[in-house]
PDB file of N, H, CA, C and O in Angstrom:
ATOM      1  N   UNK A   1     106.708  76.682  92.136  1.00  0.00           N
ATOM      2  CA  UNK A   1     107.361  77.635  93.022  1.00  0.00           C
ATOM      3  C   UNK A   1     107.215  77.149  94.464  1.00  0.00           C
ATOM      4  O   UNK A   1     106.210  76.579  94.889  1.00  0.00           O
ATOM      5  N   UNK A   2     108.427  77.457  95.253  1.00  0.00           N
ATOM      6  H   UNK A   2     109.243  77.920  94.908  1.00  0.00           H
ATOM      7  CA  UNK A   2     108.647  76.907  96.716  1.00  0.00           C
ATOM      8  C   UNK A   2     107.881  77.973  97.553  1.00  0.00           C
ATOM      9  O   UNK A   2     107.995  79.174  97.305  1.00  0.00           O
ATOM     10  N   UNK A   3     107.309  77.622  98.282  1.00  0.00           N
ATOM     11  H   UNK A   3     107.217  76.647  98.484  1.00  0.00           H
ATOM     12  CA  UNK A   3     107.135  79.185  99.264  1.00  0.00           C
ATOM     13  C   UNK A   3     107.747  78.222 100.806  1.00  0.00           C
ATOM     14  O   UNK A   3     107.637  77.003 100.937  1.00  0.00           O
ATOM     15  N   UNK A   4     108.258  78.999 101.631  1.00  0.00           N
ATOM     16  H   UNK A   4     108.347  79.989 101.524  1.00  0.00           H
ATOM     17  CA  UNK A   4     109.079  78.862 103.034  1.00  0.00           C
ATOM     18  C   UNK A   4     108.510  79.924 103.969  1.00  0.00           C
ATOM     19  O   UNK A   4     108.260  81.084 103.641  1.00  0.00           O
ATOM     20  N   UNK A   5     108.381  79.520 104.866  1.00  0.00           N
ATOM     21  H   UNK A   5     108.584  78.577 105.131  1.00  0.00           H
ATOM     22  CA  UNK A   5     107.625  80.572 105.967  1.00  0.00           C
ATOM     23  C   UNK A   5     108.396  80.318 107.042  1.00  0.00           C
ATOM     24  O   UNK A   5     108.559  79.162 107.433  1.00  0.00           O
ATOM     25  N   UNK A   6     109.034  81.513 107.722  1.00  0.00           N
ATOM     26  H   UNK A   6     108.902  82.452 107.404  1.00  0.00           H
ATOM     27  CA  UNK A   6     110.311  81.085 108.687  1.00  0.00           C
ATOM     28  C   UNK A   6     109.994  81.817 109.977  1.00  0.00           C
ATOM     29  O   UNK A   6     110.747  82.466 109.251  1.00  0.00           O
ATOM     30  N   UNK A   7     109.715  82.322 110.974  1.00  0.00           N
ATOM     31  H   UNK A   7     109.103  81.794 111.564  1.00  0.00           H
ATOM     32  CA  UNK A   7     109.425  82.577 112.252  1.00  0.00           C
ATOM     33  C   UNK A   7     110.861  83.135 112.539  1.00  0.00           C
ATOM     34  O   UNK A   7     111.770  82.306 112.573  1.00  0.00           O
ATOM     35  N   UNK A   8     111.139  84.375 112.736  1.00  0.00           N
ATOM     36  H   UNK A   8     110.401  85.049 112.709  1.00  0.00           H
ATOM     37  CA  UNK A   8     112.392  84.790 112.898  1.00  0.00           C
ATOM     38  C   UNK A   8     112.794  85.739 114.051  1.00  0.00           C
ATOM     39  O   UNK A   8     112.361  86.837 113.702  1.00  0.00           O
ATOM     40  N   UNK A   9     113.287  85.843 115.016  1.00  0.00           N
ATOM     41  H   UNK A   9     113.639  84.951 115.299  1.00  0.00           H
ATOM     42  CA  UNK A   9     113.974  86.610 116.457  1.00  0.00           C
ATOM     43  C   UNK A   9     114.316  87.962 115.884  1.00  0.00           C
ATOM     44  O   UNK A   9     114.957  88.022 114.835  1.00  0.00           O
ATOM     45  N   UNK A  10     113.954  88.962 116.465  1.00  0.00           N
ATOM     46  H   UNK A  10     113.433  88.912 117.317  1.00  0.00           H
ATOM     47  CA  UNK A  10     114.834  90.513 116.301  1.00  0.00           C
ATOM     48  C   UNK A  10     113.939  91.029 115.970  1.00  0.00           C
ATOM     49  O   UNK A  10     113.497  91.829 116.795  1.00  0.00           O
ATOM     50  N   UNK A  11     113.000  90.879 114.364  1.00  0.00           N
ATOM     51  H   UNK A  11     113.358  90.230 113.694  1.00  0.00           H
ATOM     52  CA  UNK A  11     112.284  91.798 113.770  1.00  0.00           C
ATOM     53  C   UNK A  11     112.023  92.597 114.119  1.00  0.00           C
ATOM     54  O   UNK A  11     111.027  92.255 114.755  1.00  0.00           O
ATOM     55  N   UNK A  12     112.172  94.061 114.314  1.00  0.00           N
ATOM     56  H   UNK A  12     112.981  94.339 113.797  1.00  0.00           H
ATOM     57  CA  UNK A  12     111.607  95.191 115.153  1.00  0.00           C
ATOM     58  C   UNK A  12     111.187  96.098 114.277  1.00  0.00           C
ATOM     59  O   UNK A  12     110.054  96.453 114.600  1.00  0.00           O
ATOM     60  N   UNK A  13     111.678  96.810 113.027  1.00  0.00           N
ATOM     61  H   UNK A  13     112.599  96.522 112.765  1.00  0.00           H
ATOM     62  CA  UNK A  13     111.243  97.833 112.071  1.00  0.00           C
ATOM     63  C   UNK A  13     111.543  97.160 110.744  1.00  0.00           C
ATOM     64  O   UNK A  13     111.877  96.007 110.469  1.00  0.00           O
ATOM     65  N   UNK A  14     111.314  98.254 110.000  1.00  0.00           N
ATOM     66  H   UNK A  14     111.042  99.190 110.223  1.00  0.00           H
ATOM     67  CA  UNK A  14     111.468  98.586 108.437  1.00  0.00           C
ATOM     68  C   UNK A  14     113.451  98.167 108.188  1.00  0.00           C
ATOM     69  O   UNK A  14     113.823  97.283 107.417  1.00  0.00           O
ATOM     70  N   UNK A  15     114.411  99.022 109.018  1.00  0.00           N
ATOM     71  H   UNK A  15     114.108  99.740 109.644  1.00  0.00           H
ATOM     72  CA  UNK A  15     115.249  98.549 108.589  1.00  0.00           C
ATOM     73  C   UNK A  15     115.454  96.973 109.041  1.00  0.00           C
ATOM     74  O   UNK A  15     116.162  96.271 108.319  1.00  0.00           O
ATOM     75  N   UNK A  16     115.004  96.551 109.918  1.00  0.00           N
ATOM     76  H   UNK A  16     114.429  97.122 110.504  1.00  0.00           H
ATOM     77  CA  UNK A  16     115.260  94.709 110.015  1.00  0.00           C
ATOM     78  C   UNK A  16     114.665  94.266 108.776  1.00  0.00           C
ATOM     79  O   UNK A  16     115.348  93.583 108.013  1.00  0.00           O
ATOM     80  N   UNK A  17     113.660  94.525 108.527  1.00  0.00           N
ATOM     81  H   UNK A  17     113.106  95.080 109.147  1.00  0.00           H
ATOM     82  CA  UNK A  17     113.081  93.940 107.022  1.00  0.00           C
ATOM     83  C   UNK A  17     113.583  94.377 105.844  1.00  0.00           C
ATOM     84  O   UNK A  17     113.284  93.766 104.818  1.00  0.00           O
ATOM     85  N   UNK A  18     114.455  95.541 105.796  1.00  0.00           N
ATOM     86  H   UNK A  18     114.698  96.037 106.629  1.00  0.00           H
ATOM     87  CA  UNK A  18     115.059  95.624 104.702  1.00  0.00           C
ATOM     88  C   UNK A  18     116.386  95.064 104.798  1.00  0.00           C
ATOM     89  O   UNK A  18     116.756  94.565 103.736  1.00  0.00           O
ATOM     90  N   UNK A  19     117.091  95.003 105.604  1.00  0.00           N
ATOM     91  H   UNK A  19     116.790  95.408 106.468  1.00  0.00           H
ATOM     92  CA  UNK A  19     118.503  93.801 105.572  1.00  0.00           C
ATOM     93  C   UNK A  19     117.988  92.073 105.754  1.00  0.00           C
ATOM     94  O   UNK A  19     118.806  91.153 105.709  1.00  0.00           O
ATOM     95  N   UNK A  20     116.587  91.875 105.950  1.00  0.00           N
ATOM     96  H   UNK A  20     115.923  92.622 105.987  1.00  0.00           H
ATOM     97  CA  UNK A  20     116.107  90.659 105.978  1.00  0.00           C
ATOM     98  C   UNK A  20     116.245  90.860 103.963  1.00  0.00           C
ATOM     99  O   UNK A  20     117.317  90.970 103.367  1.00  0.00           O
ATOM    100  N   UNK A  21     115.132  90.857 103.434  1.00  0.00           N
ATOM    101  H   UNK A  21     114.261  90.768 103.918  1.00  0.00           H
ATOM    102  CA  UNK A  21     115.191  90.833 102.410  1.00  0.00           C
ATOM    103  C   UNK A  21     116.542  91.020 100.997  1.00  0.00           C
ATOM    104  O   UNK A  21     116.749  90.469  99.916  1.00  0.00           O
ATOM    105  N   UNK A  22     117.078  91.913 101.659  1.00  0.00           N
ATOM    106  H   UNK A  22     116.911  92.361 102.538  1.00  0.00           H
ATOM    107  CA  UNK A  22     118.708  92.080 101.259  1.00  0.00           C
ATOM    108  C   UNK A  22     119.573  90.712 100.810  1.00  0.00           C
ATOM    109  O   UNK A  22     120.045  90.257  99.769  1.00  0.00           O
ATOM    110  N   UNK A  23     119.485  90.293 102.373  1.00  0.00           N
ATOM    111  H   UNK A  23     119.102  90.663 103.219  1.00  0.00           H
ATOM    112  CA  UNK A  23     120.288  89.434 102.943  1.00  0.00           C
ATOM    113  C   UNK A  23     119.723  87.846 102.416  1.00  0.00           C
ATOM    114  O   UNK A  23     120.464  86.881 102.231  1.00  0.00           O
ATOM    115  N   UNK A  24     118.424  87.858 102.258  1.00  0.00           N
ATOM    116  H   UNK A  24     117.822  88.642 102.409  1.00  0.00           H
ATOM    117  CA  UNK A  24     118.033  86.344 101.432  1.00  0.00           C
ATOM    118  C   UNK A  24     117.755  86.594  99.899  1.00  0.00           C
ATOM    119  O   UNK A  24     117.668  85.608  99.167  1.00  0.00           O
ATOM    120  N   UNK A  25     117.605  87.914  99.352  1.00  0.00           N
ATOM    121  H   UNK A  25     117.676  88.715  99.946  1.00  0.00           H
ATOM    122  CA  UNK A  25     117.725  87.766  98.189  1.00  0.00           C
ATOM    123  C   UNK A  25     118.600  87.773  97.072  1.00  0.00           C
ATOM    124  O   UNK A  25     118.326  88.188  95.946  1.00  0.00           O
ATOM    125  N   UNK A  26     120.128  87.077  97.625  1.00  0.00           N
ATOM    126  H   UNK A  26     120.350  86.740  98.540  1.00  0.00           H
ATOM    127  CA  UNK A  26     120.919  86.984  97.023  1.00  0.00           C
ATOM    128  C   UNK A  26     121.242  85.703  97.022  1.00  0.00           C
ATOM    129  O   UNK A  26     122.264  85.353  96.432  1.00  0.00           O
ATOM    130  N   UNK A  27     120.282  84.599  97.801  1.00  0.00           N
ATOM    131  H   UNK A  27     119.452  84.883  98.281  1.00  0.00           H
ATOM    132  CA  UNK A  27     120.748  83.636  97.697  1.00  0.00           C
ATOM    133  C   UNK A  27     119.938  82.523  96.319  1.00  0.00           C
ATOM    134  O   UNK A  27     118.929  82.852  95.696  1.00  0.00           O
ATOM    135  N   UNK A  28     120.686  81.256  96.129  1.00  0.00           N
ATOM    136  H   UNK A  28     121.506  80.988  96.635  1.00  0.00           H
ATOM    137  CA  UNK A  28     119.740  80.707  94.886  1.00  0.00           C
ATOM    138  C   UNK A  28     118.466  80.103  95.021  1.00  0.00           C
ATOM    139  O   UNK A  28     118.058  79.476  95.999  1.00  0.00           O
ATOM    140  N   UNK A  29     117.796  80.372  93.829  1.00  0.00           N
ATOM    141  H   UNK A  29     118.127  80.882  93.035  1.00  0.00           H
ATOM    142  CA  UNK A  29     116.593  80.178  94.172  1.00  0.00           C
ATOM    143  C   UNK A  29     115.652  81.447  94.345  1.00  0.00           C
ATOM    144  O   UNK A  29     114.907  81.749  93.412  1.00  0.00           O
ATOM    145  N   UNK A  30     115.665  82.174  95.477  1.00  0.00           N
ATOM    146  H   UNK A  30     116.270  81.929  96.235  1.00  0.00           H
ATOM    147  CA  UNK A  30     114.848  83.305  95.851  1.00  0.00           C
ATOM    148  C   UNK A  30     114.534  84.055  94.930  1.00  0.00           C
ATOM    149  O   UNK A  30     115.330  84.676  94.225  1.00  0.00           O
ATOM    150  N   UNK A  31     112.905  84.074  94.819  1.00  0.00           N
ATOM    151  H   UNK A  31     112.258  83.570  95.391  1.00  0.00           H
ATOM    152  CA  UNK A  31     112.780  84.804  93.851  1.00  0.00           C
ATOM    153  C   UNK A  31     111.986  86.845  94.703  1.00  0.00           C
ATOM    154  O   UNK A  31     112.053  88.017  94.332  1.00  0.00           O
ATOM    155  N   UNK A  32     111.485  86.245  95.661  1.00  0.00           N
ATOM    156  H   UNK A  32     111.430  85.293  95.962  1.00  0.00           H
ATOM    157  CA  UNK A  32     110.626  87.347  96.704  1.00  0.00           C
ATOM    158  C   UNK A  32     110.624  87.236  97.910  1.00  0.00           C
ATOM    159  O   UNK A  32     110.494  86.083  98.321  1.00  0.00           O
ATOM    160  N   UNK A  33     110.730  88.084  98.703  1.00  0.00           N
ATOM    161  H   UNK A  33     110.835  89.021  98.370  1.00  0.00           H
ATOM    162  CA  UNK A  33     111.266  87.646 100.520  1.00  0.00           C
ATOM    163  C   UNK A  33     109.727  88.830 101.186  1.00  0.00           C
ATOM    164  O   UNK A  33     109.600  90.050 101.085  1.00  0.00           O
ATOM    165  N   UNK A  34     109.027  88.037 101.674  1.00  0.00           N
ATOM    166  H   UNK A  34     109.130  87.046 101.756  1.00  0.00           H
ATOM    167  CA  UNK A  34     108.228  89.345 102.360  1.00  0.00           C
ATOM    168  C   UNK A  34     108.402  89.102 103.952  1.00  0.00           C
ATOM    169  O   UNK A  34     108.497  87.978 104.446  1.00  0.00           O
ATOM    170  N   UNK A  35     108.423  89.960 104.472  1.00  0.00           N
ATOM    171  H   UNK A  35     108.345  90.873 104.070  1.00  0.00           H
ATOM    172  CA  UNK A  35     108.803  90.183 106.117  1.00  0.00           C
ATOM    173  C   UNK A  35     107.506  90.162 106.833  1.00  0.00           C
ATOM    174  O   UNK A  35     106.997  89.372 106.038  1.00  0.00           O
ATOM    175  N   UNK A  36     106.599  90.373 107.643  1.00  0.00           N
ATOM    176  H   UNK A  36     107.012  91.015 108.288  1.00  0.00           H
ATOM    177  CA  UNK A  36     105.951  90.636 108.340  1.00  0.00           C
ATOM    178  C   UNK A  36     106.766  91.088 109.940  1.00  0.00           C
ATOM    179  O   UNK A  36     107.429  90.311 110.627  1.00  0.00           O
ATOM    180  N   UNK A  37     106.579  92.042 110.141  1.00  0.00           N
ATOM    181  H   UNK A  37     106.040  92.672 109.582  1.00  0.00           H
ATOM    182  CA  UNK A  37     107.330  93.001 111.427  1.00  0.00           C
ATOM    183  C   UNK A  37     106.637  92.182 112.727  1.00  0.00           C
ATOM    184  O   UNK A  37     107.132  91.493 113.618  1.00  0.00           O
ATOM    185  N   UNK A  38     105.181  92.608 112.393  1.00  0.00           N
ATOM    186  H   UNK A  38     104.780  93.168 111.669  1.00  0.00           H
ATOM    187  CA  UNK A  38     104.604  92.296 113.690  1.00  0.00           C
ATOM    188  C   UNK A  38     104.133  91.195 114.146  1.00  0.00           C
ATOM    189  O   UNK A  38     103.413  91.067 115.136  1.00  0.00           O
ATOM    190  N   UNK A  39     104.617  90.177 113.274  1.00  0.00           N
ATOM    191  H   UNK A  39     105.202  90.281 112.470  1.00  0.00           H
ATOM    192  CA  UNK A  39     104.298  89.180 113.301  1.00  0.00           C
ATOM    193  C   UNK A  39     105.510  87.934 113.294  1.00  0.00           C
ATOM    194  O   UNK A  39     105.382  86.745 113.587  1.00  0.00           O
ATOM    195  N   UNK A  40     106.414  88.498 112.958  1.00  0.00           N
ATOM    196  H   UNK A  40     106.518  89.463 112.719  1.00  0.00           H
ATOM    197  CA  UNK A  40     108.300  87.972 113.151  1.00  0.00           C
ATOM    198  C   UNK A  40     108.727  87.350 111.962  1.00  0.00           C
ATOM    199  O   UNK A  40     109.890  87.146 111.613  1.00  0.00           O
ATOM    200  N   UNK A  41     107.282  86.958 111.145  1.00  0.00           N
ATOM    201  H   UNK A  41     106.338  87.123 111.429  1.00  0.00           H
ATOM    202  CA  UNK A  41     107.664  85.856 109.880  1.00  0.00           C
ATOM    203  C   UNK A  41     108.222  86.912 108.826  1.00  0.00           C
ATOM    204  O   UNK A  41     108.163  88.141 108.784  1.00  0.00           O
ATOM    205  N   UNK A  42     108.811  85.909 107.953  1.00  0.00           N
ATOM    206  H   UNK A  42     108.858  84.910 107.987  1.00  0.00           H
ATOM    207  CA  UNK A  42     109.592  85.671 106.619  1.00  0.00           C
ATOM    208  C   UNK A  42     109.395  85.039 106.217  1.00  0.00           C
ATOM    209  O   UNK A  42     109.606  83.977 106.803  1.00  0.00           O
ATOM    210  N   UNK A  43     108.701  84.950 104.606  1.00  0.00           N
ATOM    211  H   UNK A  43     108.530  85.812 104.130  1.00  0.00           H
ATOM    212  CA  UNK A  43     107.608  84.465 103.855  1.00  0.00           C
ATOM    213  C   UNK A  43     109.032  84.690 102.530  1.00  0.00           C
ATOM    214  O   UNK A  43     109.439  85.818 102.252  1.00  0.00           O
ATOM    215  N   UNK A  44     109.609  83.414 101.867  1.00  0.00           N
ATOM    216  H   UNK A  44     109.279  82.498 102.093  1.00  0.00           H
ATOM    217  CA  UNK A  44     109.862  83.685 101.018  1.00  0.00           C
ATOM    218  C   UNK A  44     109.850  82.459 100.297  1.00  0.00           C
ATOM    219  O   UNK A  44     109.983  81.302 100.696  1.00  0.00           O
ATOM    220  N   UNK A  45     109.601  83.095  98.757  1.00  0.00           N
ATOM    221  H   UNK A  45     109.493  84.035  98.433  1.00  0.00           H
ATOM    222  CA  UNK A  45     108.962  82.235  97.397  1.00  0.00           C
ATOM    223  C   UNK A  45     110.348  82.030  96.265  1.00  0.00           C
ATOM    224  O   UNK A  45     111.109  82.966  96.022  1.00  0.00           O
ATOM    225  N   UNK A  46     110.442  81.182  95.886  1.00  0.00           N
ATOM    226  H   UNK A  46     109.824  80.422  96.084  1.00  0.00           H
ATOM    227  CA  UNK A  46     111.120  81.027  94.509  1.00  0.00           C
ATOM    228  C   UNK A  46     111.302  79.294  94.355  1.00  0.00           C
ATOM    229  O   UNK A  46     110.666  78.530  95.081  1.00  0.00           O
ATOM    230  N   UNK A  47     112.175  78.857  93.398  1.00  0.00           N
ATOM    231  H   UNK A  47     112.691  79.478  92.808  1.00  0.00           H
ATOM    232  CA  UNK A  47     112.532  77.745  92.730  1.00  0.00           C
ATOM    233  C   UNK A  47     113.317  76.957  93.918  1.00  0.00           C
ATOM    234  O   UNK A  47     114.082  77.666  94.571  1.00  0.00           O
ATOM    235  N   UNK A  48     113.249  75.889  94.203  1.00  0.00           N
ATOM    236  H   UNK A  48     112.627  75.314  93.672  1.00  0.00           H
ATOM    237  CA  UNK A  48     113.957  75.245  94.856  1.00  0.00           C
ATOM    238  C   UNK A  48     114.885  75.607  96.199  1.00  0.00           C
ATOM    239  O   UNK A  48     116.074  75.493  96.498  1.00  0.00           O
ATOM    240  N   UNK A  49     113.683  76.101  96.834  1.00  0.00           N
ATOM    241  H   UNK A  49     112.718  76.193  96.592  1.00  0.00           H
ATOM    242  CA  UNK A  49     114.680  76.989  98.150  1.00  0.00           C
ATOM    243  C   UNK A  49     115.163  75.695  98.856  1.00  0.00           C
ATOM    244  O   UNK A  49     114.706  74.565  98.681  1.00  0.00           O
ATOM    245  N   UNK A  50     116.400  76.148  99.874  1.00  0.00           N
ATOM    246  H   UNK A  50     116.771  77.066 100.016  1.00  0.00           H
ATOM    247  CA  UNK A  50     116.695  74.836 101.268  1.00  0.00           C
ATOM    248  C   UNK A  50     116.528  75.988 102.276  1.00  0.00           C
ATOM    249  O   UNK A  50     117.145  77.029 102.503  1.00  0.00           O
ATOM    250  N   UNK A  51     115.382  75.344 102.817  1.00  0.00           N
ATOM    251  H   UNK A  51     114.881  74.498 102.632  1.00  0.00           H
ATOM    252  CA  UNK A  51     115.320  75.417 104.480  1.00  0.00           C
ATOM    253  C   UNK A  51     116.486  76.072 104.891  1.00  0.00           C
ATOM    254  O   UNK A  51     116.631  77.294 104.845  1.00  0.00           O
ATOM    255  N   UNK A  52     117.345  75.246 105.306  1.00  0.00           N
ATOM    256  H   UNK A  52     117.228  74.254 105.343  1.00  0.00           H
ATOM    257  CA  UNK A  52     118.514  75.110 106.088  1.00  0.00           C
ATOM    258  C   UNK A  52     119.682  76.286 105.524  1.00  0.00           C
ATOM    259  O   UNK A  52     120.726  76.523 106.132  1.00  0.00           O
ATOM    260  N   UNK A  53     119.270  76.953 104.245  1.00  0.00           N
ATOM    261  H   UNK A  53     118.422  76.760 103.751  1.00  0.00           H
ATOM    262  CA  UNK A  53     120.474  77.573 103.795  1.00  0.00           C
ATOM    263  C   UNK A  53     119.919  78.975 103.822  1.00  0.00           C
ATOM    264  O   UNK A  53     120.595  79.965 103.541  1.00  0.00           O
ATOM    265  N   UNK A  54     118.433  79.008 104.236  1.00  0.00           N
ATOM    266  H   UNK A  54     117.884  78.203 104.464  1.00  0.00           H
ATOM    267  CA  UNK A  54     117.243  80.740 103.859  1.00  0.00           C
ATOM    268  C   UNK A  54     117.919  80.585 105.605  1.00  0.00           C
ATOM    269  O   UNK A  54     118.569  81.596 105.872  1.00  0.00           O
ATOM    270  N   UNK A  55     117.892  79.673 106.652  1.00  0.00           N
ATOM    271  H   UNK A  55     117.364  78.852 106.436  1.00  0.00           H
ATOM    272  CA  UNK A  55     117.873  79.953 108.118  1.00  0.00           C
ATOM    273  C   UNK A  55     119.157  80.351 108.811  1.00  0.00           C
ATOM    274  O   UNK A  55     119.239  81.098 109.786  1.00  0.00           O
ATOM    275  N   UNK A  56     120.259  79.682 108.104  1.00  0.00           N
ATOM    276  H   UNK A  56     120.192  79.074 107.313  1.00  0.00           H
ATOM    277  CA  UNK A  56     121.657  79.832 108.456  1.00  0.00           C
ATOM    278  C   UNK A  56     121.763  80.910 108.376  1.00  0.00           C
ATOM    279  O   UNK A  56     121.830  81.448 109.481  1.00  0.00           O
ATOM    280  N   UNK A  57     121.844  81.876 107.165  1.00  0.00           N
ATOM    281  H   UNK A  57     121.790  81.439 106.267  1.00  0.00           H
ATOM    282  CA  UNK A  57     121.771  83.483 106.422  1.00  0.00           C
ATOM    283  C   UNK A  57     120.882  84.230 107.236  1.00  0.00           C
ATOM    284  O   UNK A  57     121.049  85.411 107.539  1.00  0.00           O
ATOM    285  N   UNK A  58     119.811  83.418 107.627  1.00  0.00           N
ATOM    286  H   UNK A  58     119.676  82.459 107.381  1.00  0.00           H
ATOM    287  CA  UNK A  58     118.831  85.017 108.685  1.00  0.00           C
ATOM    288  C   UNK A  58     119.786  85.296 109.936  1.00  0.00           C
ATOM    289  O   UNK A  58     120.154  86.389 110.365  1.00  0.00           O
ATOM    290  N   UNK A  59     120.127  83.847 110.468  1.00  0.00           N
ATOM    291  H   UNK A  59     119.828  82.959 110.119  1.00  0.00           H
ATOM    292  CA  UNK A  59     121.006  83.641 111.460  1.00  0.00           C
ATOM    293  C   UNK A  59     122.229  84.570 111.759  1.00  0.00           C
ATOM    294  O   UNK A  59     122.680  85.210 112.708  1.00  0.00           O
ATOM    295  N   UNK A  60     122.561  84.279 110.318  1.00  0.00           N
ATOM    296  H   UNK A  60     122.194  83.759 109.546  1.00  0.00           H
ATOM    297  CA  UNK A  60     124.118  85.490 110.060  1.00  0.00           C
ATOM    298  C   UNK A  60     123.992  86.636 110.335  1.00  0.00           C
ATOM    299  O   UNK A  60     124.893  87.238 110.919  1.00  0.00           O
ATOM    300  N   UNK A  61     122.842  87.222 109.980  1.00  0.00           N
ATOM    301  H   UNK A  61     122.111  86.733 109.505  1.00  0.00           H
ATOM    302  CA  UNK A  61     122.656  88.697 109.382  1.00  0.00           C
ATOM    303  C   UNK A  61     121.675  89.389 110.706  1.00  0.00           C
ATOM    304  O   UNK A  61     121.217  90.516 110.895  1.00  0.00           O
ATOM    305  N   UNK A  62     121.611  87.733 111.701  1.00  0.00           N
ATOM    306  H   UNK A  62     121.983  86.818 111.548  1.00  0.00           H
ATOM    307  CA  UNK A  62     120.759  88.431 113.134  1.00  0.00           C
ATOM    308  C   UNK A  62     119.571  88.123 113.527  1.00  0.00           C
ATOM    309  O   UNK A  62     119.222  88.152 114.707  1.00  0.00           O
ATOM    310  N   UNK A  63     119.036  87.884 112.820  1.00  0.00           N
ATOM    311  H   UNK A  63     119.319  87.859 111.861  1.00  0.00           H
ATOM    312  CA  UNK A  63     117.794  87.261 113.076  1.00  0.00           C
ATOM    313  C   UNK A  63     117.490  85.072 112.742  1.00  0.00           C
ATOM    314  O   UNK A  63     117.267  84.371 111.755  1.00  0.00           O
ATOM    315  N   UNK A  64     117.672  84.841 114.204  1.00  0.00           N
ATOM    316  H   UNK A  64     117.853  85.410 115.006  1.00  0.00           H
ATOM    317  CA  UNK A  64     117.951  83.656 113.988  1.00  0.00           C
ATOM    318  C   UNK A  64     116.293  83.243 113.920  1.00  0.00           C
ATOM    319  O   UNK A  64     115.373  84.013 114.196  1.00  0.00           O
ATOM    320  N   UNK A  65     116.124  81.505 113.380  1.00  0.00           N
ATOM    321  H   UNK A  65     116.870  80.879 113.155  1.00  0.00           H
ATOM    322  CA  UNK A  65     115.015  80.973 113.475  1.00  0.00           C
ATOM    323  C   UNK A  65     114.243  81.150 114.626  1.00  0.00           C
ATOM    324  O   UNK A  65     114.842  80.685 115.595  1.00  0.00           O
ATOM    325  N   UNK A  66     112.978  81.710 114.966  1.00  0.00           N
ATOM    326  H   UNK A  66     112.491  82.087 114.178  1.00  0.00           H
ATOM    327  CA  UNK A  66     112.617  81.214 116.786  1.00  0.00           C
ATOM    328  C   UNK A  66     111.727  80.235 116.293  1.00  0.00           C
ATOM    329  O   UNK A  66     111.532  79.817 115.151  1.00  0.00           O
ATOM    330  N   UNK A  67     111.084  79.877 117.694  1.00  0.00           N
ATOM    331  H   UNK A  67     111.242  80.217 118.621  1.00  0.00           H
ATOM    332  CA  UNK A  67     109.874  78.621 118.017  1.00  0.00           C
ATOM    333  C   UNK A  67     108.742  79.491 117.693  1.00  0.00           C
ATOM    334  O   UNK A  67     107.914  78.588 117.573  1.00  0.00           O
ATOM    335  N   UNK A  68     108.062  80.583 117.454  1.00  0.00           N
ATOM    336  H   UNK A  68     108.734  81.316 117.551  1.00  0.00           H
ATOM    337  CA  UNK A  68     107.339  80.997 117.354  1.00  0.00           C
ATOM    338  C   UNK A  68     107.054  82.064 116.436  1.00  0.00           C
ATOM    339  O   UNK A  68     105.934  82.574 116.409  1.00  0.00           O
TER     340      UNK A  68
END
């Protein structure tokens, strides 16, 4: 199992983490998306994730990659 840990812009409540999770768990691969609010990360686990395709989708949906 892959785990990805992504540092993400916006996070502010419960609903950002529930359209976070929404929004990457439809893609392939993903098997579990956990958010951390106060902390900005997105922690998600499954089979063969890409980087580049969990970041594009946070991107979409608003919450782009940050530096931190």
């Amino acid at each position: 199992m892959d785990t990805q840990t992504i540092h993400a812009s916006n996070i502010k409540c419960q609903g950002c983490a529930n359209a976070i999770r929404e929004g990457l768990s439809v893609l392939p691969g993903v098997e579990s998306v956990e958010v951390n609010i106060e902390g900005g990360q997105v922690t998600v686990q499954g089979a063969s994730l890409q980087r580049e395709l969990l970041t594009t989708k946070l991107a979409e949906i608003g919450y782009p990659e940050s530096d931190t």
